[in-house]
C-alpha positions as a Markdown table, in Angstrom:
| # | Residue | x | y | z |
|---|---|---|---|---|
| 1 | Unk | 80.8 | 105.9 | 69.7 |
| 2 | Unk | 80.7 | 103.1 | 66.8 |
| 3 | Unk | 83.4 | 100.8 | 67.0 |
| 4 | Unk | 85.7 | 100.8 | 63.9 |
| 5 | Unk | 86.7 | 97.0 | 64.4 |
| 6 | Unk | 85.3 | 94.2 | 66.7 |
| 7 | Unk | 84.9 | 95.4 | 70.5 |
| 8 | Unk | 88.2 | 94.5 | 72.5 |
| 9 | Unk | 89.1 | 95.6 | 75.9 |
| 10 | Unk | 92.3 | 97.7 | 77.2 |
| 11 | Unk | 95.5 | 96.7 | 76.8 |
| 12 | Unk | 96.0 | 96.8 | 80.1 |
| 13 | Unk | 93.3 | 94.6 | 81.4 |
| 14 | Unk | 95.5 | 91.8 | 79.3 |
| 15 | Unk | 98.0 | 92.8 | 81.2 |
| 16 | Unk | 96.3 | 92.7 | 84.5 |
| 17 | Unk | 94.9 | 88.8 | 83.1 |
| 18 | Unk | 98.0 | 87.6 | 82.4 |
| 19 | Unk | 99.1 | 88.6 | 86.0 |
| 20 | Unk | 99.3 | 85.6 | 89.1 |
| 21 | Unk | 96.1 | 86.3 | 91.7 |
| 22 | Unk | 97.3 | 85.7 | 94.7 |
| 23 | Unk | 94.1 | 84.6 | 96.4 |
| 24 | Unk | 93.9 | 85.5 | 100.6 |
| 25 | Unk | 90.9 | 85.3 | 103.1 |
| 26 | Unk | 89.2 | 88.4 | 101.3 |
| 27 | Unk | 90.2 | 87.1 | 97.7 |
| 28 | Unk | 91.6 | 89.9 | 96.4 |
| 29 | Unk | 95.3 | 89.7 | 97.9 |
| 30 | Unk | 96.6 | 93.2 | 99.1 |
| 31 | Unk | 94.9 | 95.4 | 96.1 |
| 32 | Unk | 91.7 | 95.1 | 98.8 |
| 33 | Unk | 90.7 | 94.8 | 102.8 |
| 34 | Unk | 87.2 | 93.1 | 103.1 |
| 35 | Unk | 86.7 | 95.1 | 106.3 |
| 36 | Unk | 84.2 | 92.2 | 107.4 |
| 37 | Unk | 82.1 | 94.5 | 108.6 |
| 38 | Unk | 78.1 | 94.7 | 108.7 |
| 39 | Unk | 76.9 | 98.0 | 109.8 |
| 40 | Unk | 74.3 | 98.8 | 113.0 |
| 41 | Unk | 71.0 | 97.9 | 111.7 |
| 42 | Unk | 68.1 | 99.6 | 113.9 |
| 43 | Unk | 65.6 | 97.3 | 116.0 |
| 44 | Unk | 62.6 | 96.3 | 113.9 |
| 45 | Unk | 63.7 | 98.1 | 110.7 |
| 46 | Unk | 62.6 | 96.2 | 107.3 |
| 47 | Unk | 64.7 | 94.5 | 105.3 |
| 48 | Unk | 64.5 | 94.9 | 101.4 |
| 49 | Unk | 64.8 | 92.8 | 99.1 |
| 50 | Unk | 68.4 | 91.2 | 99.8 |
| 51 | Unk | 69.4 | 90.7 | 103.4 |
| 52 | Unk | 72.5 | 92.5 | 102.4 |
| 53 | Unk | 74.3 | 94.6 | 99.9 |
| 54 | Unk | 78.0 | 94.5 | 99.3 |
| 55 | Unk | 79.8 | 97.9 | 98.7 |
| 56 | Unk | 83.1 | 98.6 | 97.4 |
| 57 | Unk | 84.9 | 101.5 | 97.8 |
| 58 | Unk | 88.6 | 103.4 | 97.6 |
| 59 | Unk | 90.2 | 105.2 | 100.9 |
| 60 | Unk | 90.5 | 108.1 | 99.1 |
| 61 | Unk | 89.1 | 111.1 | 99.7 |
| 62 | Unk | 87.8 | 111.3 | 95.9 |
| 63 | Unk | 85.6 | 108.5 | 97.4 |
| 64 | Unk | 84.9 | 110.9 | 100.0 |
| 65 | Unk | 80.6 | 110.2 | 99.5 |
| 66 | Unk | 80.9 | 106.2 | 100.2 |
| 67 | Unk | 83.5 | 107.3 | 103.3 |
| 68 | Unk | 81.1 | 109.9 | 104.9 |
| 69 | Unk | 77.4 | 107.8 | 103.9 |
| 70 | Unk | 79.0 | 104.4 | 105.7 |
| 71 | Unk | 80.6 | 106.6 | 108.6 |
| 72 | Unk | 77.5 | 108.8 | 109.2 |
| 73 | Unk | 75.0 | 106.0 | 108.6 |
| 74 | Unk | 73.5 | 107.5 | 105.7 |
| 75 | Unk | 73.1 | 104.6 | 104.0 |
| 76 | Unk | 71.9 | 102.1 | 106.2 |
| 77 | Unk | 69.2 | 104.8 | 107.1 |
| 78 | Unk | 68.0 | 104.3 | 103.1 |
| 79 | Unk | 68.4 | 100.2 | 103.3 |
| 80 | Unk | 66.9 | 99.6 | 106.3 |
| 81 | Unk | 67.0 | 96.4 | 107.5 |
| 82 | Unk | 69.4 | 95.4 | 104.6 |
| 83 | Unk | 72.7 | 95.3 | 106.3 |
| 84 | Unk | 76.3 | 96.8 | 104.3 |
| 85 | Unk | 79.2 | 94.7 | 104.1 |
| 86 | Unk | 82.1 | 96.7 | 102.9 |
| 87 | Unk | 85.7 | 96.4 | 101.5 |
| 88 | Unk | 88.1 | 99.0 | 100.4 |
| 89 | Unk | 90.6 | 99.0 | 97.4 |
| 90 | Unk | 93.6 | 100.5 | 96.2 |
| 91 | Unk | 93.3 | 99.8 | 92.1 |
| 92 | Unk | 90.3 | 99.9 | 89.8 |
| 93 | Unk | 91.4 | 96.5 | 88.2 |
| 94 | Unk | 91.0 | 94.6 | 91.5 |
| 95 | Unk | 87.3 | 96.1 | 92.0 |
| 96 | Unk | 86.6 | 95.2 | 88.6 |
| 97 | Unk | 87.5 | 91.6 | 89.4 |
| 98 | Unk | 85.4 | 91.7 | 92.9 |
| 99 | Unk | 82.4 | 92.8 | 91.2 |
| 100 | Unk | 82.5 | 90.1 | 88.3 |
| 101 | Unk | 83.4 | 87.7 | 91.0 |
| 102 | Unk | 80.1 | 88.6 | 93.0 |
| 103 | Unk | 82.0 | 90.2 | 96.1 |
| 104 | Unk | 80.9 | 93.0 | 95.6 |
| 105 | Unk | 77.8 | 94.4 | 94.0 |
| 106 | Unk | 78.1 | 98.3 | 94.3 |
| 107 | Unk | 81.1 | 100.3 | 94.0 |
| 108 | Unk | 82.2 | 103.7 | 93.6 |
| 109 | Unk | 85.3 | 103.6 | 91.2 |
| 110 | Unk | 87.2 | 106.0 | 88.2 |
| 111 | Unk | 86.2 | 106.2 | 85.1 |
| 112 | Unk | 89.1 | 104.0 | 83.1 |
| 113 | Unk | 88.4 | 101.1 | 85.5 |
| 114 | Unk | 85.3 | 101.5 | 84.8 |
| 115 | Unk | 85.0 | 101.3 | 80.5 |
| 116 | Unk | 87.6 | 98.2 | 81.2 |
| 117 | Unk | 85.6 | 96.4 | 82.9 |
| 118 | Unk | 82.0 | 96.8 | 80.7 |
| 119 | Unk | 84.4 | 96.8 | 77.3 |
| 120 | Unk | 85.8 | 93.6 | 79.0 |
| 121 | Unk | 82.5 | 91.8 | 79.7 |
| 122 | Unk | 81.3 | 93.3 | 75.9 |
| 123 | Unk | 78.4 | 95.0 | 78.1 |
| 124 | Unk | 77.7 | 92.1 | 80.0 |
| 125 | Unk | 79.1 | 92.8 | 83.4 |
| 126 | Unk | 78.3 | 96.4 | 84.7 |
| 127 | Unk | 76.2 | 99.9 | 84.7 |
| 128 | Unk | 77.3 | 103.0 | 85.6 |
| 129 | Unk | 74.0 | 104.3 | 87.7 |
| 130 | Unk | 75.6 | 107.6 | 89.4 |
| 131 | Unk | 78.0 | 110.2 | 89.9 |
| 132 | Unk | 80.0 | 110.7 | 93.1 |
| 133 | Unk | 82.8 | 113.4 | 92.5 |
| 134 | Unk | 84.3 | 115.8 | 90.4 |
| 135 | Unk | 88.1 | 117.3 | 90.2 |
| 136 | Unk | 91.0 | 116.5 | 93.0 |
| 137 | Unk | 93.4 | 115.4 | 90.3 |
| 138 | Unk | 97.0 | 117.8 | 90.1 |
| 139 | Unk | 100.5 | 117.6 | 88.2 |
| 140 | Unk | 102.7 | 118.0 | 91.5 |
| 141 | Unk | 106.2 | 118.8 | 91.0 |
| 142 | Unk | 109.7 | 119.4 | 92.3 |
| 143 | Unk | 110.4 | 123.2 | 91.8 |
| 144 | Unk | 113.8 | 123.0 | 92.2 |
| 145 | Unk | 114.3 | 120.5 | 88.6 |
| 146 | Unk | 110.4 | 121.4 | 87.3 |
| 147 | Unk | 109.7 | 125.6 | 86.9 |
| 148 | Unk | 107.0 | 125.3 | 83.9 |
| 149 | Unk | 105.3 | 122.8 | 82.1 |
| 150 | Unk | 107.6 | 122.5 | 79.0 |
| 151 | Unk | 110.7 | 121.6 | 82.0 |
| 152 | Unk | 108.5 | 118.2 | 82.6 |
| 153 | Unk | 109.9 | 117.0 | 78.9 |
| 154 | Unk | 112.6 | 114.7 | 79.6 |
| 155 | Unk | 111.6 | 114.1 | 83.8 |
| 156 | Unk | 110.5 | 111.4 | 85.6 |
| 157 | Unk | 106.8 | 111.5 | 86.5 |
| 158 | Unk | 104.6 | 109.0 | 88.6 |
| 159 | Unk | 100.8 | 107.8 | 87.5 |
| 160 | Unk | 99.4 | 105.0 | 89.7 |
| 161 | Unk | 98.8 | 102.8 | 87.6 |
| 162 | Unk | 99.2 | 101.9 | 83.8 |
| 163 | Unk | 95.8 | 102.9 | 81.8 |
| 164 | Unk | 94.1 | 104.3 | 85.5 |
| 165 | Unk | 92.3 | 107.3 | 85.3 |
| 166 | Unk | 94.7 | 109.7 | 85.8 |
| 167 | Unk | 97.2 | 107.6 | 83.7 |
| 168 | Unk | 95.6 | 108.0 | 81.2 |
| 169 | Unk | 94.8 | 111.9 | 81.7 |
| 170 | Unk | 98.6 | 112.3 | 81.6 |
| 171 | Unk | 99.6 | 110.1 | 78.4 |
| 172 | Unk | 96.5 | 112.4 | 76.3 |
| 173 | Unk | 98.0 | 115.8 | 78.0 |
| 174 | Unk | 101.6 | 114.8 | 77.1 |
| 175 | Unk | 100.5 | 113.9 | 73.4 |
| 176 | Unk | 99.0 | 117.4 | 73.2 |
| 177 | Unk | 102.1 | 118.8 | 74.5 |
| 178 | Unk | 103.6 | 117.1 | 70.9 |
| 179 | Unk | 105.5 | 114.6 | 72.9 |
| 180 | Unk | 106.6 | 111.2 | 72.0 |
| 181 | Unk | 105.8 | 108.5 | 75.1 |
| 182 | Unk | 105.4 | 104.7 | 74.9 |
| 183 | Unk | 102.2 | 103.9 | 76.4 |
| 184 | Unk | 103.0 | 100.3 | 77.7 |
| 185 | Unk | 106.4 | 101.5 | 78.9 |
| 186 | Unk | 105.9 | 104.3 | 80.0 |
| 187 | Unk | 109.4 | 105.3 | 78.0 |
| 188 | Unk | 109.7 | 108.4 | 75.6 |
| 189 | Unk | 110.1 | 112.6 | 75.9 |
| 190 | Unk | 108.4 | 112.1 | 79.5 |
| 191 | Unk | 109.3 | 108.8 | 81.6 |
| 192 | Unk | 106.0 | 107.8 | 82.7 |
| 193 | Unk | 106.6 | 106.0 | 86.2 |
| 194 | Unk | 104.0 | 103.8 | 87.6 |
| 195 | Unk | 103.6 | 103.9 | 90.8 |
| 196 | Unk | 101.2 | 103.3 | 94.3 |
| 197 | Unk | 99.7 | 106.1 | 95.4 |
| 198 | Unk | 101.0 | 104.6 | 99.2 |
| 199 | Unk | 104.5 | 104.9 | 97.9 |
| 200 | Unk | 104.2 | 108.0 | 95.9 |
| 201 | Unk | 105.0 | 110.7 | 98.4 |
| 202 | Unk | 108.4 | 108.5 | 99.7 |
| 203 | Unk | 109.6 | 107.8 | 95.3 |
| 204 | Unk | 109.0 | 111.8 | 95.4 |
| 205 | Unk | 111.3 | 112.8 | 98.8 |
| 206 | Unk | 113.8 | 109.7 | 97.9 |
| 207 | Unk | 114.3 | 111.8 | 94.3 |
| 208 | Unk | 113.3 | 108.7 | 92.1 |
| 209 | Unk | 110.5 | 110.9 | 90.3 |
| 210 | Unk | 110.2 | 114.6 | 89.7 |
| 211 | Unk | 106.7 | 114.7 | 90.3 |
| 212 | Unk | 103.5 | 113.0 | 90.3 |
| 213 | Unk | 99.6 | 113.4 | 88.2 |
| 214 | Unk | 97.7 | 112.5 | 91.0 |
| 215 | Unk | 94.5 | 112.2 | 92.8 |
| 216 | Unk | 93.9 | 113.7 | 96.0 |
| 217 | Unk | 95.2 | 112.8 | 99.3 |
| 218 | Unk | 98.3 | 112.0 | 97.2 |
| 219 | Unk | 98.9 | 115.2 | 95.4 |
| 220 | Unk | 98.2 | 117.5 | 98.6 |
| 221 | Unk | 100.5 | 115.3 | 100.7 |
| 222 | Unk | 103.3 | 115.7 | 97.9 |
| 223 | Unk | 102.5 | 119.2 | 98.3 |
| 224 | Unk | 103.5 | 119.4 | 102.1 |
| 225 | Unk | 107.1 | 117.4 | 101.1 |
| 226 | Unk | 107.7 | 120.5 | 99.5 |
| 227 | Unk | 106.3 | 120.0 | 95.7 |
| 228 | Unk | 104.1 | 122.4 | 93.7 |
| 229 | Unk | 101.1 | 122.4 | 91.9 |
| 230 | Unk | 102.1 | 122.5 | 88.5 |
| 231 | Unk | 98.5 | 122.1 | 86.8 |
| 232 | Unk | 95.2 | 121.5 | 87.9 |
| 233 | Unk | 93.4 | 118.8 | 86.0 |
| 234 | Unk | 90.2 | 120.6 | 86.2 |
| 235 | Unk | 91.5 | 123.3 | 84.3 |
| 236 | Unk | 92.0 | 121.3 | 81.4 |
| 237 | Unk | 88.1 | 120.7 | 81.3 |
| 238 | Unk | 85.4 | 122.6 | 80.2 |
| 239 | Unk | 83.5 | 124.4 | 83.1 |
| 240 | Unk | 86.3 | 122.6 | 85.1 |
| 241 | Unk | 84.3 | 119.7 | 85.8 |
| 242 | Unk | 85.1 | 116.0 | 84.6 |
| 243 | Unk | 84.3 | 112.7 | 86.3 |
| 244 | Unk | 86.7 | 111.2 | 89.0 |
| 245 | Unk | 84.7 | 109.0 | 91.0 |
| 246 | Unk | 81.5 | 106.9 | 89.3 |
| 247 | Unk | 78.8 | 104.7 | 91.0 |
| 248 | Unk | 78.9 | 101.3 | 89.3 |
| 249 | Unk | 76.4 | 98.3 | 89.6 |
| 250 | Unk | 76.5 | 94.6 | 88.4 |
| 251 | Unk | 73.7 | 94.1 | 85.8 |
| 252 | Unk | 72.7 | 90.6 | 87.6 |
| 253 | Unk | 72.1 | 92.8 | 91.0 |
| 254 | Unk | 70.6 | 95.7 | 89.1 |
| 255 | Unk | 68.1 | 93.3 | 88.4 |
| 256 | Unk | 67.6 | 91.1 | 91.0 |
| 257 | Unk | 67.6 | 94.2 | 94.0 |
| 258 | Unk | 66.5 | 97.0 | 92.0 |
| 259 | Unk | 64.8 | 98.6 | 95.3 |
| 260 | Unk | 67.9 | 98.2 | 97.0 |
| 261 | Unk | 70.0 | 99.8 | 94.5 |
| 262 | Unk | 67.5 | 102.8 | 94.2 |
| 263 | Unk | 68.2 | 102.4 | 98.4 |
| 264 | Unk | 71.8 | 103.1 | 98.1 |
| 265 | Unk | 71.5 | 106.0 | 95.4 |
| 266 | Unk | 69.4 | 107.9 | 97.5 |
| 267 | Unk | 71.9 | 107.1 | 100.6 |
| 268 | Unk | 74.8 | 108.6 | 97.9 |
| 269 | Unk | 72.6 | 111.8 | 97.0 |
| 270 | Unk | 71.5 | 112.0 | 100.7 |
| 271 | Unk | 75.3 | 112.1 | 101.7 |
| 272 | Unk | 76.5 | 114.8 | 98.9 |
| 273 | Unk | 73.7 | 116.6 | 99.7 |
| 274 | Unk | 75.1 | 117.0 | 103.7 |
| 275 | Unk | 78.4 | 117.1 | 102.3 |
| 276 | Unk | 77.9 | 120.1 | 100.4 |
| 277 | Unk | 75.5 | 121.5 | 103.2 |
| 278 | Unk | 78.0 | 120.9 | 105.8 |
| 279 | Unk | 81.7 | 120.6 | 104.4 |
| 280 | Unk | 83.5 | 121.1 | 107.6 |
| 281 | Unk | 81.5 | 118.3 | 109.7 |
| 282 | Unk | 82.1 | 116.0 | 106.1 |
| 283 | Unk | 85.7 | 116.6 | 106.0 |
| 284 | Unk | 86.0 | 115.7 | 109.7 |
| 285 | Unk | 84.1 | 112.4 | 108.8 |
| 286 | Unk | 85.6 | 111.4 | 105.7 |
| 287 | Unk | 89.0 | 111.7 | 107.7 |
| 288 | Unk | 87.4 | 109.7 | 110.5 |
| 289 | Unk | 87.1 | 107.1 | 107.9 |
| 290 | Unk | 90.5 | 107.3 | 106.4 |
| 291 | Unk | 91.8 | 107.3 | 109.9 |
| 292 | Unk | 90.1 | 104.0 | 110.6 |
| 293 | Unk | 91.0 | 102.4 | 107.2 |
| 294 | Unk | 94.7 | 103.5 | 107.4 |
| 295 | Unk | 95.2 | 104.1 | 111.7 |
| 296 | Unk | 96.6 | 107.4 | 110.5 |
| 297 | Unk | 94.2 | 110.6 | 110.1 |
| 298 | Unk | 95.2 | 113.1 | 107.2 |
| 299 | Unk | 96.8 | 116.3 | 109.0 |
| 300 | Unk | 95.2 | 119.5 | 108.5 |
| 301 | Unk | 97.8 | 120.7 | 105.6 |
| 302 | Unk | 96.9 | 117.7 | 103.7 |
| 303 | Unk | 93.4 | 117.4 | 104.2 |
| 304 | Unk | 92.4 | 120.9 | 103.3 |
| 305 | Unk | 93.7 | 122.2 | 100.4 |
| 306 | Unk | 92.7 | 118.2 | 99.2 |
| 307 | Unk | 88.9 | 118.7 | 100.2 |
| 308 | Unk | 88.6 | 121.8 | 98.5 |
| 309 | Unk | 89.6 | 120.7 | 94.8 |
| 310 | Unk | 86.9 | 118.2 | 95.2 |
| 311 | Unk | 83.2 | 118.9 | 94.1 |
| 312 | Unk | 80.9 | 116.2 | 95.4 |
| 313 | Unk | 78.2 | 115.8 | 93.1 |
| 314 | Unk | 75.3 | 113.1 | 91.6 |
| 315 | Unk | 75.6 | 113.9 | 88.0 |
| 316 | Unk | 78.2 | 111.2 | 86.1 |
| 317 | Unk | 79.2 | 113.7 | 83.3 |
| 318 | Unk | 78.9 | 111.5 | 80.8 |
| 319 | Unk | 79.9 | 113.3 | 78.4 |
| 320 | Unk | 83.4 | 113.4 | 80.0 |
| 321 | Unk | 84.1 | 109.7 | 80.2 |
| 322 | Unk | 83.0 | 109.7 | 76.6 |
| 323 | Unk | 86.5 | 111.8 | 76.0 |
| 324 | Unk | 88.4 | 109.9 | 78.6 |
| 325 | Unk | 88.0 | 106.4 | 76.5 |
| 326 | Unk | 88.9 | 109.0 | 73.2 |
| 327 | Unk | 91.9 | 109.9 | 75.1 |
| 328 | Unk | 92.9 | 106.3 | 76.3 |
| 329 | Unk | 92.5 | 105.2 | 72.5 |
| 330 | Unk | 94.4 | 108.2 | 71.2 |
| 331 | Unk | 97.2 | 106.8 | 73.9 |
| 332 | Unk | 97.2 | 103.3 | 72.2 |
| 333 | Unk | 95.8 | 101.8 | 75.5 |
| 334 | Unk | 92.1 | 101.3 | 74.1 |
| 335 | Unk | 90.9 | 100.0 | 70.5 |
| 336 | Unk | 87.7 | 102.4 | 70.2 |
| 337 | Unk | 84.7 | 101.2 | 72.1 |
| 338 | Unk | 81.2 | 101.1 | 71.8 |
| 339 | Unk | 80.3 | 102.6 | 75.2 |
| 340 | Unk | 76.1 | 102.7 | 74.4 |
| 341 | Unk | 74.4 | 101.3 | 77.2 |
| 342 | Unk | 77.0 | 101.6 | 79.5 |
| 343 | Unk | 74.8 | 104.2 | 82.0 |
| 344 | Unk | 71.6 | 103.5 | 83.7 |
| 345 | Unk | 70.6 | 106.6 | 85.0 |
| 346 | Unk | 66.9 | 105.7 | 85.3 |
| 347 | Unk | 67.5 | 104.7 | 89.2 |
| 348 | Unk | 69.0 | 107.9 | 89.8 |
| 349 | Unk | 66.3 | 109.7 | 87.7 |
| 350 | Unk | 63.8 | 108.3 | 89.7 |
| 351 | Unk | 65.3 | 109.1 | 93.1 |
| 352 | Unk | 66.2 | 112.7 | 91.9 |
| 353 | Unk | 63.1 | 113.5 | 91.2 |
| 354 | Unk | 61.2 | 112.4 | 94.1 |
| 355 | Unk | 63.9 | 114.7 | 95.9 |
| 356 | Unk | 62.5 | 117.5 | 93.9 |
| 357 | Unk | 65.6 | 117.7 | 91.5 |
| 358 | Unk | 65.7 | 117.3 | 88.0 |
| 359 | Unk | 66.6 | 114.4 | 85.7 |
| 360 | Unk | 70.8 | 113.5 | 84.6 |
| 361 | Unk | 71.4 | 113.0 | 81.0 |
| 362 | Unk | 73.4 | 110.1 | 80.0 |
| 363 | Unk | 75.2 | 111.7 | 76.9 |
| 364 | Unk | 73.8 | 109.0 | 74.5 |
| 365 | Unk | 75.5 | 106.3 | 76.3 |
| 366 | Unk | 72.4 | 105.1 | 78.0 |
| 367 | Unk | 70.4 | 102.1 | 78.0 |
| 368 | Unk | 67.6 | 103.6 | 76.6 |
């Protein structure tokens, strides 16, 4: 997409700027837990070219392929002697600011975050270099005050953050819907409520909203405090696939560690490979993870009906985070971007094929 005026960045990122960081042993304050942990490196194995690699991640089971390659030791397998440090995070904006920062230097993340941050850094900062998931986004409701989708008009409905992924999503399905709402607000026909995914499922029994867009754990654990599923995101999108989950890279790792990049994107199409091979042992493991992230495991009538609205894939879909930065401009959170350059799927390509698979197409947002 040509940009119509000079390149800016979202609204929201200003907003995020302007914003005290409350700085605490892992940097980040409570948006993220630098779990301080290395990962088991086997006797003898080689190192590559960076003694370690830093990887960032969400405890969400949308970041189910980072969750089950740390737990299952997929990636260290790939990096050898080239230990993992990881940290977890509950906002794209705070992952974003680790990466610039250097604290991180790999992270799976959504889609929104991730078109702030390379519109932010005017194509300076990051790469997109893989897929990771697909779906696991829902419109969860109270039946008894929401029966059909023109009953959400004038009801009180939770995102978890302003101009996140699925914030987004919601703002461009209410505009289709030929309602009024204040982006920045959150004010209008619909009374957009933002809100933490940790504290949706208690705003939802305490009555304060009506219902929730949200990604999976949330929406299924709305689901079992008596909600319904209104709409299915993945409906909305053709073939029902758009991206929830992307691989990001900083540029100045890209380049120094390429062979330990290409390291961790064979660990992630390893891991989705078992995951699709083996979903019950996965969803055991991701919620292994979760359990050790959180010291509570998902129950079984959260976990499953989650897992399964969740495909697990190496393909980006480019061509869908092309029309979620149309949708956050058309929401008045985004001046249009110039998004070229903004994959690098030539590491992936390259690791794709050696697995006897064929090559991704970057939609015409690629480097080359």
């Amino acid at each position: 997409m040509s940009a119509a005026r000079p390149l800016t960045t979202l609204r929201t990122i200003a907003v995020v700027a302007a914003l005290p960081v409350l700085l605490t042993a892992c940097g980040y304050g409570s948006d993220s837990t630098d779990d301080g942990k290395k990962t088991a490196v086997a006797a003898g194995a080689k190192k590559l070219s960076a003694d370690e690699v830093k990887i960032g991640y969400f405890p969400n089971l949308t970041h189910a392929t980072a969750l089950v390659g740390v737990q299952e030791g997929l990636f260290q397998k790939e990096l050898g002697g080239t230990t993992i440090k990881t940290s977890t995070f509950n906002a794209g904006p705070s992952e974003i600011e680790a990466l610039n920062a250097g604290s991180i230097d790999i992270g799976w993340i959504g889609p929104s975050p991730a078109i702030n941050g390379y519109t932010k850094s005017k194509g300076k900062n990051l790469r997109i270099i893989g897929g990771s998931a697909s779906g696991g986004v829902k419109l969860v409701v109270n039946p008894k005050k929401i029966k059909s989708l023109k009953d959400v008009k004038g009801k009180k409905i939770a995102t978890p953050q302003l101009g996140n992924t699925q914030d987004v999503a919601f703002l461009n399905w209410i505009a289709q819907q030929g309602w009024k709402v204040d982006a920045e607000s959150g004010k209008g026909d619909v009374s957009v409520v933002r809100t933490d995914n940790k504290i949706t499922p208690d705003a939802y029994k305490s009555g304060s909203i009506d219902g929730a867009w949200v990604p999976e754990p949330t929406a299924s654990k709305l689901v079992a405090e008596g909600g319904k599923v209104l709409l299915d995101e993945s409906t909305l999108w053709p073939g029902k696939k758009f991206v929830i989950t992307n691989i990001i890279v900083s540029q100045k790792f890209l380049k120094e560690h390429p062979d330990v990049v290409e390291a961790v994107l064979r660990g992630s199409v390893r891991t989705n490979e078992w995951i699709n091979a083996n979903p019950g042992e996965a969803k055991a493991s991701a919620n292994k993870a979760l359990e050790k992230l959180s010291s509570k495991a998902l129950p079984a009538d959260v976990i499953d009906p989650a897992w399964k609205s969740i495909a697990f894939l190496d393909d980006p879909l480019a061509s869908t985070l092309d029309a979620e930065a149309r949708h956050a401009v058309t929401a008045g959170l985004l001046d249009k971007p110039d998004l070229k350059g903004i994959y690098d799927l030539a590491p992936l390509n390259k690791v794709l094929k050696a697995e006897g698979k064929g090559p991704i197409d970057a939609a015409g947002l690629g480097t080359e």
